[in-house]
Backbone bond lengths (Angstrom), bond angles and torsions (degrees), N, CA, C in turn:
res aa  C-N    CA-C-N  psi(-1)  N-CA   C-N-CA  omega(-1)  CA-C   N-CA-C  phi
1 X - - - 1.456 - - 1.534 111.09 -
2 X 1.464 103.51 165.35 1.748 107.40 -168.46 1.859 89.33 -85.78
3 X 1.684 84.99 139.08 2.016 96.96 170.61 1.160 107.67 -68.42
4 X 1.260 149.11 -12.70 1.171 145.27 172.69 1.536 108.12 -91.67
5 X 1.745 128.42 95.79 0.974 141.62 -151.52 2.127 100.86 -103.10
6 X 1.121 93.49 97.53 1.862 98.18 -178.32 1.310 100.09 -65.51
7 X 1.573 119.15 148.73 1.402 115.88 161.14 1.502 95.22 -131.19
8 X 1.574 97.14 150.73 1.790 98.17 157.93 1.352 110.23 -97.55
9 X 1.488 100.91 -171.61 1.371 127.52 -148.88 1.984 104.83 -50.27
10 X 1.274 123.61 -46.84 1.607 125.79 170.43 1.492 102.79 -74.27
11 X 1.369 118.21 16.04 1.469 103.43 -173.38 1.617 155.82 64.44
12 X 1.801 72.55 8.60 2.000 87.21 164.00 1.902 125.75 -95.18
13 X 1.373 86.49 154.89 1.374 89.89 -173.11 1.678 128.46 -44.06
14 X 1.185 134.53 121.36 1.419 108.09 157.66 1.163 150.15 -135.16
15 X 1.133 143.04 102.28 1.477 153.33 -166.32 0.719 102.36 -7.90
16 X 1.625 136.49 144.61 1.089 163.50 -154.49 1.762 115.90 -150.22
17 X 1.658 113.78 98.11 1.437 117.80 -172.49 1.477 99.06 -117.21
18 X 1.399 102.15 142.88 1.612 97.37 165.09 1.801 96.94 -120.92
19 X 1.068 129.76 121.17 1.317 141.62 145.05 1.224 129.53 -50.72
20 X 1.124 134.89 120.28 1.531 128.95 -115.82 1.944 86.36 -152.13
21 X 1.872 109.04 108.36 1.684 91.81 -179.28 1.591 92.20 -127.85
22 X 1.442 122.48 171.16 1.694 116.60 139.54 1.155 102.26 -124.37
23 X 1.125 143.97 167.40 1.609 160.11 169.46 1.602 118.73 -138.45
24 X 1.250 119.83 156.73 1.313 111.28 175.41 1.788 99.82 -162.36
25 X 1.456 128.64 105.31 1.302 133.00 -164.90 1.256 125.85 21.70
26 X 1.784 109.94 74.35 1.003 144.70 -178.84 1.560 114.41 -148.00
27 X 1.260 121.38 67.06 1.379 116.73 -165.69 1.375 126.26 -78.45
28 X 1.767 94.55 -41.56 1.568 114.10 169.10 1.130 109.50 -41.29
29 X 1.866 112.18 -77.60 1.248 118.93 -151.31 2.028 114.39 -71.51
30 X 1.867 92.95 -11.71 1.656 89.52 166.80 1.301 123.20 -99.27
31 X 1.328 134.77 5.35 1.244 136.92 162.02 1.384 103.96 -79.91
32 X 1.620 107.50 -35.65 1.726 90.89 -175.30 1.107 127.29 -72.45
33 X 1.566 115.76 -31.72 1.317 125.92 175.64 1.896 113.30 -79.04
34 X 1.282 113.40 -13.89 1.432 105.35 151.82 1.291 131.94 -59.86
35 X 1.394 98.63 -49.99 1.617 116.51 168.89 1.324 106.21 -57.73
36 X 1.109 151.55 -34.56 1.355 151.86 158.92 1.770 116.43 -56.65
37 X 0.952 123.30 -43.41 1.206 144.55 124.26 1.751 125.11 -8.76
38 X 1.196 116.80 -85.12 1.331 139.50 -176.03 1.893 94.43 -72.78
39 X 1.260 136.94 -13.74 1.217 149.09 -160.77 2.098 91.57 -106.11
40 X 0.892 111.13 0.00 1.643 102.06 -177.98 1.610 118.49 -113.59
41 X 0.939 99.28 96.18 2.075 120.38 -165.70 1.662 84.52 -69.91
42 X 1.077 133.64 131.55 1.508 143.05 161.40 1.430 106.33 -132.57
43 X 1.640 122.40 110.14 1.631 99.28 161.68 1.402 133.89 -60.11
44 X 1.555 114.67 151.60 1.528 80.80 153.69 1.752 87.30 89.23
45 X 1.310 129.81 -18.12 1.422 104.64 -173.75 1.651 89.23 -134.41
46 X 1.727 98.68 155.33 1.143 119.77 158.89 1.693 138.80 -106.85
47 X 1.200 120.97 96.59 1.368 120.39 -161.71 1.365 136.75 -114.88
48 X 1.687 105.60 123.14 1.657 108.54 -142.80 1.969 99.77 -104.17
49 X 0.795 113.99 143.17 1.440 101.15 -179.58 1.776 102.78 -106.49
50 X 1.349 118.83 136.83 1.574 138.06 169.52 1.579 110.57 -103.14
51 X 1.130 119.74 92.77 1.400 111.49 172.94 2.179 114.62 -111.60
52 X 0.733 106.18 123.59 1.844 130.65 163.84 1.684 107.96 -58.35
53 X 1.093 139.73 74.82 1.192 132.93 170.80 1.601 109.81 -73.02
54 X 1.758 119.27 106.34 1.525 95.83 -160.63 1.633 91.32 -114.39
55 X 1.619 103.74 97.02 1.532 116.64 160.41 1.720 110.65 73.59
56 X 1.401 103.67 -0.24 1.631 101.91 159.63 1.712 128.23 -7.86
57 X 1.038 110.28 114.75 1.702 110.35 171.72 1.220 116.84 -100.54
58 X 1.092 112.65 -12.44 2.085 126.26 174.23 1.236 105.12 -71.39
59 X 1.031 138.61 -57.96 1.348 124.51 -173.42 1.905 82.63 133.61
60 X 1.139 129.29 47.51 1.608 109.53 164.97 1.236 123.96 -57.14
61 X 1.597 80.35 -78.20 1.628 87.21 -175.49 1.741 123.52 -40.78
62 X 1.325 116.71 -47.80 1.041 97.39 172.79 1.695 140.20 -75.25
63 X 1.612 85.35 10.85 1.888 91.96 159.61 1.326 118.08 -107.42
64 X 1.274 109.55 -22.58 1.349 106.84 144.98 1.738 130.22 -27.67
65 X 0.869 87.58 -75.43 1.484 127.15 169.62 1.811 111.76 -23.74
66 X 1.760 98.53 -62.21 1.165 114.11 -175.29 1.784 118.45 -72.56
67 X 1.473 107.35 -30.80 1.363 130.92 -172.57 1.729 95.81 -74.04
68 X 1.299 110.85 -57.41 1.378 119.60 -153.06 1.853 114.90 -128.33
69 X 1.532 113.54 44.42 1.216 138.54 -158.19 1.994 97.99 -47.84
70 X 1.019 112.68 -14.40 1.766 115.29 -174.99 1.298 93.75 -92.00
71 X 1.308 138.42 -37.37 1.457 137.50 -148.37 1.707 103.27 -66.40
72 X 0.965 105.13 152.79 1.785 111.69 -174.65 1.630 91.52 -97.44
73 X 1.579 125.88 154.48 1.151 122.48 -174.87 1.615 114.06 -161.45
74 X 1.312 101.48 90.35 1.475 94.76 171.17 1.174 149.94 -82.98
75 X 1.407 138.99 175.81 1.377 118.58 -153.67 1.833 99.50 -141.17
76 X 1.537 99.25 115.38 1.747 108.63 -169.14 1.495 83.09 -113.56
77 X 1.484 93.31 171.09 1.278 126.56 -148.88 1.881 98.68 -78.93
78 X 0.876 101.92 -44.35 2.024 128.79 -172.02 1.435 117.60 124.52
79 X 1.702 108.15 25.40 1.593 110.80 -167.87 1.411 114.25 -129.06
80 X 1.579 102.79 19.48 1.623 122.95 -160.32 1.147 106.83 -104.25
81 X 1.964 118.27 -19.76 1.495 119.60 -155.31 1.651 106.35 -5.10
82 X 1.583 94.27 -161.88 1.588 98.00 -162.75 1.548 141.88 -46.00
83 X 1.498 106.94 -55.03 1.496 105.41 163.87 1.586 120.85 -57.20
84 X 1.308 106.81 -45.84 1.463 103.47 -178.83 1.659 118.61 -49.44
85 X 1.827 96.28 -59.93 1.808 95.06 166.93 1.662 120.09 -56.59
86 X 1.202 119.55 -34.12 1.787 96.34 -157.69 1.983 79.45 -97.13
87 X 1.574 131.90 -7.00 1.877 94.99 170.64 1.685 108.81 -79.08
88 X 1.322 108.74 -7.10 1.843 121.18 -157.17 1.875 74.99 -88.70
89 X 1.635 140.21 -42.26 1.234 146.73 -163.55 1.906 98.23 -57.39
90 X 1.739 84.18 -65.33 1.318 122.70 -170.08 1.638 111.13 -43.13
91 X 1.424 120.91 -58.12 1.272 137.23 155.17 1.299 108.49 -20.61
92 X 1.305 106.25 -90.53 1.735 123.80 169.55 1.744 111.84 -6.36
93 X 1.139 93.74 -52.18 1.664 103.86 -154.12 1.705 91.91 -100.39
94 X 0.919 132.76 -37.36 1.298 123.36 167.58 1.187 120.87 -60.58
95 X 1.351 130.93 -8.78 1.634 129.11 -167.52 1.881 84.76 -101.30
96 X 1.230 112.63 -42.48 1.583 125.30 175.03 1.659 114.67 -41.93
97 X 1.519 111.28 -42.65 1.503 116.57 172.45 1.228 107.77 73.80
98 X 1.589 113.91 64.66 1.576 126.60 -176.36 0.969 97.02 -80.01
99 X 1.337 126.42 155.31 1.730 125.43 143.75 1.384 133.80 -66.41
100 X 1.829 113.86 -15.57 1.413 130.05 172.39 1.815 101.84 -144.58
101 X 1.454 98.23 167.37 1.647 112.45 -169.48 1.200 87.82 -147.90
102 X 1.754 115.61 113.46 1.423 119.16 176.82 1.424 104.05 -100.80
103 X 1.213 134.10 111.27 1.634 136.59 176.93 1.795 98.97 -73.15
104 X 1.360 118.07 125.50 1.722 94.17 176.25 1.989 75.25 -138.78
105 X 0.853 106.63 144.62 1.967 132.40 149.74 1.599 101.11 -52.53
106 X 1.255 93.15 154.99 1.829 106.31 -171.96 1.739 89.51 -117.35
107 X 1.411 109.58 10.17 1.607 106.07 166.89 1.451 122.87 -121.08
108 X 1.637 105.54 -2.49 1.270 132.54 159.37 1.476 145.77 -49.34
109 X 0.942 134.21 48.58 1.638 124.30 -172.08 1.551 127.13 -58.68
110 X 1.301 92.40 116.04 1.920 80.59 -173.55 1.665 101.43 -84.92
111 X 1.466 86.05 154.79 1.870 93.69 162.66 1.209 108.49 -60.07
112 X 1.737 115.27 -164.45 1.029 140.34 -139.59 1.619 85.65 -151.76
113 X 1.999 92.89 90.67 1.827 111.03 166.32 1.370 93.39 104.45
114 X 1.622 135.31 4.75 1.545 144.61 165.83 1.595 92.83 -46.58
115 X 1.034 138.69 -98.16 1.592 133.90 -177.35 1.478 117.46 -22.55
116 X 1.263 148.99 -56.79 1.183 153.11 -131.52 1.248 75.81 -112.92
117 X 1.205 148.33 -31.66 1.834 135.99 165.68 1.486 117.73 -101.75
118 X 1.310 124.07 -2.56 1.391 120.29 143.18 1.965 93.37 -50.67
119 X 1.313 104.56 -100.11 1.577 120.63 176.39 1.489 126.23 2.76
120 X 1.591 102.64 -49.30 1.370 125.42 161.57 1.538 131.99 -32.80
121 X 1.667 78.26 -49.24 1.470 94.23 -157.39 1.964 100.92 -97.03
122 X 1.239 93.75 -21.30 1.665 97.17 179.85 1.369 103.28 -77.60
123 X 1.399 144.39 -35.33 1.170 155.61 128.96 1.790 102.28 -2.52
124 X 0.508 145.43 -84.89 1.558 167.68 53.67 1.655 104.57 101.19
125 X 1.321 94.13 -85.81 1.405 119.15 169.54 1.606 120.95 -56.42
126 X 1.182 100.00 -46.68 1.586 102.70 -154.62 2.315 95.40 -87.13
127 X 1.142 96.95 -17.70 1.274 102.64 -179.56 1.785 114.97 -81.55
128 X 1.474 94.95 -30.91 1.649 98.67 178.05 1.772 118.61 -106.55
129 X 1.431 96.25 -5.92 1.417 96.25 171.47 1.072 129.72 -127.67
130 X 1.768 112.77 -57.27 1.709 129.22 -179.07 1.782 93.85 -165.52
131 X 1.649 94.07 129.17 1.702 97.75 173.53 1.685 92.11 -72.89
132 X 1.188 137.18 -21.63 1.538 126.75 -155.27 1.580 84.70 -83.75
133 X 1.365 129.31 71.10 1.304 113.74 -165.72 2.099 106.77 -135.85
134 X 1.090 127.71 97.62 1.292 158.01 141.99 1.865 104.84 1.43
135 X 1.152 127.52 84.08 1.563 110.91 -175.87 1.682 97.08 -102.88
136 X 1.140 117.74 137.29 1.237 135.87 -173.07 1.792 109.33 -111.69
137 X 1.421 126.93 122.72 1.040 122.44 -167.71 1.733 102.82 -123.07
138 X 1.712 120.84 111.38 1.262 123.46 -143.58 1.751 90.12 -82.97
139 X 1.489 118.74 177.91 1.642 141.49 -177.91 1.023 121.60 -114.82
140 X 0.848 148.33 128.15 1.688 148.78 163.95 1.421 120.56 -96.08
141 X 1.297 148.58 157.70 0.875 163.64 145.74 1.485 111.16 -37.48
142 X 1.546 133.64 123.74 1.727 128.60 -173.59 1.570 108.19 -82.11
143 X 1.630 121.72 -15.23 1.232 118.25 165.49 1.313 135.39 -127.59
144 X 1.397 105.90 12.10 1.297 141.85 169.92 1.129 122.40 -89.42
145 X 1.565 117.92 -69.64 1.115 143.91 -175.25 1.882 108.75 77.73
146 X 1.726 107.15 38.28 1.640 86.28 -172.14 1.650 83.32 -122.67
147 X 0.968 82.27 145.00 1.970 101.77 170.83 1.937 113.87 -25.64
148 X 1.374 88.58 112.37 1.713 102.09 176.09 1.592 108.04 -95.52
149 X 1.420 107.62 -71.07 1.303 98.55 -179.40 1.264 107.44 -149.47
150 X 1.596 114.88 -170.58 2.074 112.94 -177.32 1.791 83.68 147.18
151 X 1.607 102.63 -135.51 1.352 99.53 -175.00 1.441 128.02 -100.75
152 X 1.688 104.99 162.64 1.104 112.57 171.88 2.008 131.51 -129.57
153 X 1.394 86.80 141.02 1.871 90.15 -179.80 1.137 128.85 -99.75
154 X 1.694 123.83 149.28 1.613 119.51 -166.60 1.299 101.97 -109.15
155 X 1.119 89.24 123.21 1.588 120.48 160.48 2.173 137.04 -81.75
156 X 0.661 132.37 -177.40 1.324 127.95 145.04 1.404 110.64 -142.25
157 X 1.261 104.55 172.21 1.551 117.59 -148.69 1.498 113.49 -137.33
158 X 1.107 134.65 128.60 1.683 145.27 -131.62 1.726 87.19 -47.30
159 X 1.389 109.96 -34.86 1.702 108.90 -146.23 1.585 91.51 -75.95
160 X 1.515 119.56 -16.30 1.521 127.68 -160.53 1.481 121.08 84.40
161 X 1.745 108.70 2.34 1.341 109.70 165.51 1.468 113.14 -72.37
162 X 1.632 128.06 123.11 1.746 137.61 135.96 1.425 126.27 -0.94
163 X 1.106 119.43 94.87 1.631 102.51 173.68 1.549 99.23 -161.12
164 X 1.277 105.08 166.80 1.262 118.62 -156.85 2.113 121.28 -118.56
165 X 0.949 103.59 150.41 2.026 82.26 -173.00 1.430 96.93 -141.28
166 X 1.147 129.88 149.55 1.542 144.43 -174.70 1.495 111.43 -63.04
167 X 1.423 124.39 133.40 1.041 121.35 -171.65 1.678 102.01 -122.43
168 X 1.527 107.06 122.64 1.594 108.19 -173.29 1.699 110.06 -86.12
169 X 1.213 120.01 128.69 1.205 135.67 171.91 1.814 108.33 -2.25
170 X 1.173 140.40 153.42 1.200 137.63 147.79 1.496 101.43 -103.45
171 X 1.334 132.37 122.79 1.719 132.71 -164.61 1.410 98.15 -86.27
172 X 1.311 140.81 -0.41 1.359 127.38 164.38 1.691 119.87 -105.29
173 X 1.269 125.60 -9.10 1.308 120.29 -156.08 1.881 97.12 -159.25
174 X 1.639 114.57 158.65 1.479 112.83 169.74 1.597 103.91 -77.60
175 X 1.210 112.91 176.98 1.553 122.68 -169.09 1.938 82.11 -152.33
176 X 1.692 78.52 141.02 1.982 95.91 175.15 1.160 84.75 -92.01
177 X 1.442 102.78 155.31 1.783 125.56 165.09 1.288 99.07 -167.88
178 X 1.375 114.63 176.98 1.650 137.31 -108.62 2.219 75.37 -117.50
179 X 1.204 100.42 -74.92 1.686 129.11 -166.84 1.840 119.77 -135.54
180 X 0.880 102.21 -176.94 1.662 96.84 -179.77 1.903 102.55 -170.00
181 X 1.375 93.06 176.79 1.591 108.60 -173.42 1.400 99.41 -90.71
182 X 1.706 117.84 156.01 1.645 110.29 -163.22 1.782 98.85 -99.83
183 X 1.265 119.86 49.65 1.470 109.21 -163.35 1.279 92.63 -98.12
184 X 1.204 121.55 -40.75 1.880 125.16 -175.01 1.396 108.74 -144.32
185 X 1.219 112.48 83.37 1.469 122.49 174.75 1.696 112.74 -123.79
186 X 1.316 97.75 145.69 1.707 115.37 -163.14 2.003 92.21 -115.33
187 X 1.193 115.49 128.53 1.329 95.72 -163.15 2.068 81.36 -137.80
188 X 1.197 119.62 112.51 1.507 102.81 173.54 1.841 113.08 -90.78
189 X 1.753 100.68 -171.53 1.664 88.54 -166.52 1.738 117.47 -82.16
190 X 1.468 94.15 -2.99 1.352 79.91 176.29 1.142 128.15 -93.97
191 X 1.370 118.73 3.61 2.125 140.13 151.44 1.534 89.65 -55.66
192 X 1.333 131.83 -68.96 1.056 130.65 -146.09 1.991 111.83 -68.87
193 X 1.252 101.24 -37.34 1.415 110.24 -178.72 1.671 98.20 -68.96
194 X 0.710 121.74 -46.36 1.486 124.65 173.46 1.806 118.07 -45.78
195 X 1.288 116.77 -76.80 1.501 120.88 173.33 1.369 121.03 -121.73
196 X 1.803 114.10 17.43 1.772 108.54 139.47 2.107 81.25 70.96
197 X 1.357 88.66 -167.45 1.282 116.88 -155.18 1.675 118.69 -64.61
198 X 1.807 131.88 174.61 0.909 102.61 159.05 1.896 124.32 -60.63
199 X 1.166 115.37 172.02 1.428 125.95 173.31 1.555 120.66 -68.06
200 X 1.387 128.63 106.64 1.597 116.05 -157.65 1.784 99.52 -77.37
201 X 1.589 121.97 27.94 1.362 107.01 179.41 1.479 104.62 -99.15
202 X 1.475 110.17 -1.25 1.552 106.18 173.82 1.147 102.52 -118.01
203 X 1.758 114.09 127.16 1.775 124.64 145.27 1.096 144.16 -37.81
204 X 1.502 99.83 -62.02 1.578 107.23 171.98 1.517 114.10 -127.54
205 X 1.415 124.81 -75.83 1.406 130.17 168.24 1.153 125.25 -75.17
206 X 1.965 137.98 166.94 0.941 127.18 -165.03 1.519 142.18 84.44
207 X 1.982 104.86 -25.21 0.900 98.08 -166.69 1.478 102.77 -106.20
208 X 1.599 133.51 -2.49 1.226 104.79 163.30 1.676 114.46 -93.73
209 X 1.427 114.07 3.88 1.172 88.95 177.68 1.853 109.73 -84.53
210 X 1.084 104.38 -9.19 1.936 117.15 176.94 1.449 90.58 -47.95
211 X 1.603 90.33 -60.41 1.895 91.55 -151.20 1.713 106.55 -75.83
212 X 1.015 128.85 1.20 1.740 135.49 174.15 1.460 88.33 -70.38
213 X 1.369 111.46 -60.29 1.626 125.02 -161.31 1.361 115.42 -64.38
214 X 1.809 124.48 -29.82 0.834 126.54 -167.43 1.398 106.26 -89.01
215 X 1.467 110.18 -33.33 1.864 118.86 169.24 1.607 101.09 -51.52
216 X 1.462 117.56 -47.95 1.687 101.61 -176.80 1.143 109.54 -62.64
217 X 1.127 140.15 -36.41 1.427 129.32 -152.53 1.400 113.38 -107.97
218 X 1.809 106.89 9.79 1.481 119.16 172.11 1.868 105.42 -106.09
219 X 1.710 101.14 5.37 1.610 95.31 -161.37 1.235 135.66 111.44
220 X 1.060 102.95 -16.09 1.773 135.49 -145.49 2.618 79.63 -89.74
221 X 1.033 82.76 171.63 1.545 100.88 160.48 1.488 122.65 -148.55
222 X 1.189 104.13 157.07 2.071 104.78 -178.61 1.541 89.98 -135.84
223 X 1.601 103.88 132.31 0.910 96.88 167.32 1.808 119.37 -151.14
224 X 1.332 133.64 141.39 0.920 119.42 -153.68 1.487 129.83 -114.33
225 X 1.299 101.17 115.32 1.960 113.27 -160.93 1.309 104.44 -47.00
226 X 1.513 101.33 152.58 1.227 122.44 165.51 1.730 127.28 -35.31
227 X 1.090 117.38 129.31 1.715 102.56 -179.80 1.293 125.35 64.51
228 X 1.322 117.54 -161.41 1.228 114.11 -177.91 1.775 122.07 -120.28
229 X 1.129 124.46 165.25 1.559 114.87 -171.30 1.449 111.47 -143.49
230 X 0.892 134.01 41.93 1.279 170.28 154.15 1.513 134.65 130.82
231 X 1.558 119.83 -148.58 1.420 130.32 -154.60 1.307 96.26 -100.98
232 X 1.155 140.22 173.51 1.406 164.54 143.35 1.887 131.15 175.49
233 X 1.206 103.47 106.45 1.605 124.07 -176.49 1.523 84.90 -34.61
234 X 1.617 130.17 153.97 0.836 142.94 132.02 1.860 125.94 -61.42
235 X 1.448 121.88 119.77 1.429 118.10 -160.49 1.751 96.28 -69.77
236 X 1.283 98.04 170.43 1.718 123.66 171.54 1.761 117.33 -54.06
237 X 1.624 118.96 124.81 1.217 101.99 172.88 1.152 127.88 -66.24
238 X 1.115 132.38 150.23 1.794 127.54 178.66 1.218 104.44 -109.25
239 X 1.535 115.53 158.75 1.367 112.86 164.64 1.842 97.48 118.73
240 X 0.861 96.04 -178.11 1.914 102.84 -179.49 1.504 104.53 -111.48
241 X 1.438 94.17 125.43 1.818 120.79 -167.18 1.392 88.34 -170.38
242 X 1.540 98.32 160.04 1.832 115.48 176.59 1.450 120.02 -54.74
243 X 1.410 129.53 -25.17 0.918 120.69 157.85 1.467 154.21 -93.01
244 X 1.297 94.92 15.67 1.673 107.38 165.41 1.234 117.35 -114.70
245 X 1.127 121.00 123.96 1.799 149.94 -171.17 0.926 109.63 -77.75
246 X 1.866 120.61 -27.05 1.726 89.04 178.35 1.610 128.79 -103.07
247 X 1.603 92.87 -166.74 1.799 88.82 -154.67 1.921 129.13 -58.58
248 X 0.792 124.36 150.53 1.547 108.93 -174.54 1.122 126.56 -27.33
249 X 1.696 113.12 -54.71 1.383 119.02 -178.53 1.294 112.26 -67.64
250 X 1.286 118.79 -17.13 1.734 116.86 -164.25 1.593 91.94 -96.46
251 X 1.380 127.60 -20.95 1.837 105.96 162.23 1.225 105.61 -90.35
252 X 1.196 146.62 -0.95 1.581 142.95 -156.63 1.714 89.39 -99.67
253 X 1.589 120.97 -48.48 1.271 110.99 143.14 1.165 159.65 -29.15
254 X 0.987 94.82 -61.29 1.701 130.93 165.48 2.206 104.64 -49.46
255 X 1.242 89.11 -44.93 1.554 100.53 -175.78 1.613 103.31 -66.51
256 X 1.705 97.81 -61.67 1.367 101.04 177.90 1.880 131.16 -49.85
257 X 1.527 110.42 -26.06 1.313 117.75 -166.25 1.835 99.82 -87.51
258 X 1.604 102.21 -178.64 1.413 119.70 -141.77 1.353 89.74 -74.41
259 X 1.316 127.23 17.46 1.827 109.07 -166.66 1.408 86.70 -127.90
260 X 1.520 133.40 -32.23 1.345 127.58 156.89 1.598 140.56 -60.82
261 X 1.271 109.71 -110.25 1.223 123.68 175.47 1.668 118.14 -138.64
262 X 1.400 101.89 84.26 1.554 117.01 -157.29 1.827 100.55 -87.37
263 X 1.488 107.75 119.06 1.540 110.55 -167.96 1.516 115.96 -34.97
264 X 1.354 119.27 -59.47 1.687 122.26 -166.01 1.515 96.81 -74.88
265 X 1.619 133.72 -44.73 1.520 118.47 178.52 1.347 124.62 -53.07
266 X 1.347 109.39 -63.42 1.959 124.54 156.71 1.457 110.35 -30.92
267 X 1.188 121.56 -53.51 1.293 114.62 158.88 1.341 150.46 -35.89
268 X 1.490 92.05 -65.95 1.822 98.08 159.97 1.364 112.58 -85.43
269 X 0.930 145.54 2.62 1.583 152.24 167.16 1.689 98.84 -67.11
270 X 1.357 106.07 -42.60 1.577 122.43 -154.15 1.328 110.89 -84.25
271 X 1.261 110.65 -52.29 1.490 137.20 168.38 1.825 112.72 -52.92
272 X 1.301 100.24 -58.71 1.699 122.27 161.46 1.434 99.76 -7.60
273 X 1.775 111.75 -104.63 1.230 170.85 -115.74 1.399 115.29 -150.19
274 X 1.020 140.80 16.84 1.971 142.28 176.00 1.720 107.54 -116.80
275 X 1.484 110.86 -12.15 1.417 125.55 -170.71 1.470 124.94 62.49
276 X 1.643 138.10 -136.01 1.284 110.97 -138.85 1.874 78.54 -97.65
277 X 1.667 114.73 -2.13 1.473 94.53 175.63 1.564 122.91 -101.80
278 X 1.013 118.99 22.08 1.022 146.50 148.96 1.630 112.49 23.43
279 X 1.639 105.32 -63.35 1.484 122.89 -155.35 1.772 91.91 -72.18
280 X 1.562 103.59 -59.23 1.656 99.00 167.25 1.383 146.74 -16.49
281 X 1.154 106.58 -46.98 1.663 146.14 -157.78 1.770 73.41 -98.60
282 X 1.373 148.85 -83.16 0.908 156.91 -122.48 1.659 106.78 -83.68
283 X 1.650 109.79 -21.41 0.760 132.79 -151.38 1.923 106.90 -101.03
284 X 1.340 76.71 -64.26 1.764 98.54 161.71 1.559 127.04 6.72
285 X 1.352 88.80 -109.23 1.679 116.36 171.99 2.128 94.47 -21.00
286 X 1.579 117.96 -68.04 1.286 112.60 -171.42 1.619 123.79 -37.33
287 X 1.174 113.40 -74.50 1.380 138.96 122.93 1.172 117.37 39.97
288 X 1.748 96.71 -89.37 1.743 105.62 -169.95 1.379 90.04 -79.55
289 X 1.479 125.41 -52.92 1.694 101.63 166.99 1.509 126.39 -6.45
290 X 1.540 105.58 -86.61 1.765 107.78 166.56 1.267 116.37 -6.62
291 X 1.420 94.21 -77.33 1.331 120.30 -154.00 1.631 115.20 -54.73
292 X 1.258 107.25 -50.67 1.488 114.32 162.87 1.016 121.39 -64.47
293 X 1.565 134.00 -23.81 1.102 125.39 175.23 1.736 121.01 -62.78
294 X 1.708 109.18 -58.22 1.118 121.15 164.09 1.590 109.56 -44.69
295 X 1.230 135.23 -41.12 1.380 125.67 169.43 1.754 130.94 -78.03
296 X 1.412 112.02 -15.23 1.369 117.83 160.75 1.434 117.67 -103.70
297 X 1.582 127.85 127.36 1.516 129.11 169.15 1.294 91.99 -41.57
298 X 1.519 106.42 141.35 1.140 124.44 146.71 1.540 121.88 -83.78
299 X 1.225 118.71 165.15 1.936 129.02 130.71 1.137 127.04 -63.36
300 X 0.986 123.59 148.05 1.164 123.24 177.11 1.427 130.95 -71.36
301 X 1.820 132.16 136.10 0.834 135.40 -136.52 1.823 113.39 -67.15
């Protein structure tokens, strides 16, 4: 917990969260998930929202703004996507000296009592195992209802390459894991005193599962609550497969840019955490690119 202990007005203690978003021309889906947000009664806690507006042309921020008139809101260029906005969030709120850092997606909807059982469960955790302890709150699908994202565990793999596979909620009990997805994560200060901010070598993807990984291997634990704690669509595959139409170079791009597999991030991600084969793993992703390409017709260039 933060040394700077808030009390209210009778003089009891109270938790101190900062909610932590970036967005970038998505207005709908971030007002709604504020409102999902602004929808979570916790006693006993105080909760500040940090949002990254990065270069919005919709008008976010200023619905932001309107929804959540206390919320602090900064304003990036449009070149920050995700990691860049929520460590530039993250920053913010760390100089603040929260006692918790809620990472939530601006495509995320939490349930209704998701916080007060994040809390629960860190309660929970941090009492029977390690307070330096990571609570991960898993996603579902909004018309599905089957597991999108939350945490994940490392494995190895016949060849002896590192890699990691999604681990779906157990609905009665927490589950240890390795790292997790940054859509609903409960992160307290003593994760943070430990390994500080996200890593500025990732743009967009990659970088919370670094920092899950980097909490294990600082001591730290992740661990992942019971059930589920809200919605989130699973995003679009990238890369060359039968269902993407466009032209070679425009997925070979697409692969290369900050939402794919961007050479120097993949790299140190790879190097990180992939172990002594590292270069393989690093190598990969390019590779099967090729490879699929020569095996699926293209369009023309």
């Amino acid at each position: 917990m933060a040394d700077d202990i808030v009390r209210d007005g009778q003089g009891v203690s109270v938790v101190r969260i900062a909610a932590l978003m970036a967005c970038h021309n998505r207005v709908v889906s971030t007002t709604q998930s504020i409102r999902s947000l602004k929808a979570q009664a916790v006693p006993g806690v105080s909760l500040d929202l940090i949002v990254v507006d990065d270069g919005s042309s919709d008008g976010t921020a200023q619905a932001v703004h309107d929804l959540f008139p206390q919320a602090t809101i900064l304003a990036g260029d449009g070149n920050l996507f995700w990691c860049g906005g929520v460590r530039w969030a993250f920053q913010e709120a760390i100089n603040r000296n929260y006692d918790f850092y809620f990472w939530l997606n601006d495509d995320t909807l939490l349930d209704q009592g998701a916080l007060m059982r994040l809390l629960d469960v860190y309660r929970v955790v941090s009492r029977d195992a390690c307070d330096a302890t990571i609570v991960v709150g898993s996603t579902r699908d909004p018309k599905t209802g089957r597991f999108t994202y939350g945490g994940w565990s490392r494995y190895r793999k016949p060849t002896g390459l590192i890699s990691w596979e999604k681990v779906p909620p157990d609905m009665e009990r927490p589950l240890a894991c390795d790292t997790m997805n940054g859509n609903i994560v409960l992160i307290p200060q003593s994760v943070v005193q430990r390994i500080g901010n996200l890593d500025a070598a990732f743009v967009h993807s990659m970088g919370d599962l670094d920092y899950g990984l980097r909490a294990i291997k600082s001591g730290c634990r992740v661990s992942i609550a019971p059930g589920y704690y809200g919605t989130c669509t699973a995003n679009d595959q990238l890369g060359v497969h039968a269902g993407n139409q466009a032209p070679l170079l425009t997925q070979w791009k697409q692969l290369l840019g900050p939402k794919g597999f961007p050479i120097k991030a993949w790299g140190v991600f790879t190097y990180r955490h992939k172990g002594p084969l590292w270069f393989l793993a690093w190598l990969k992703p390019y590779i099967l690119f090729w490879f699929k390409a020569i095996s699926l017709p293209q369009k023309d260039q």
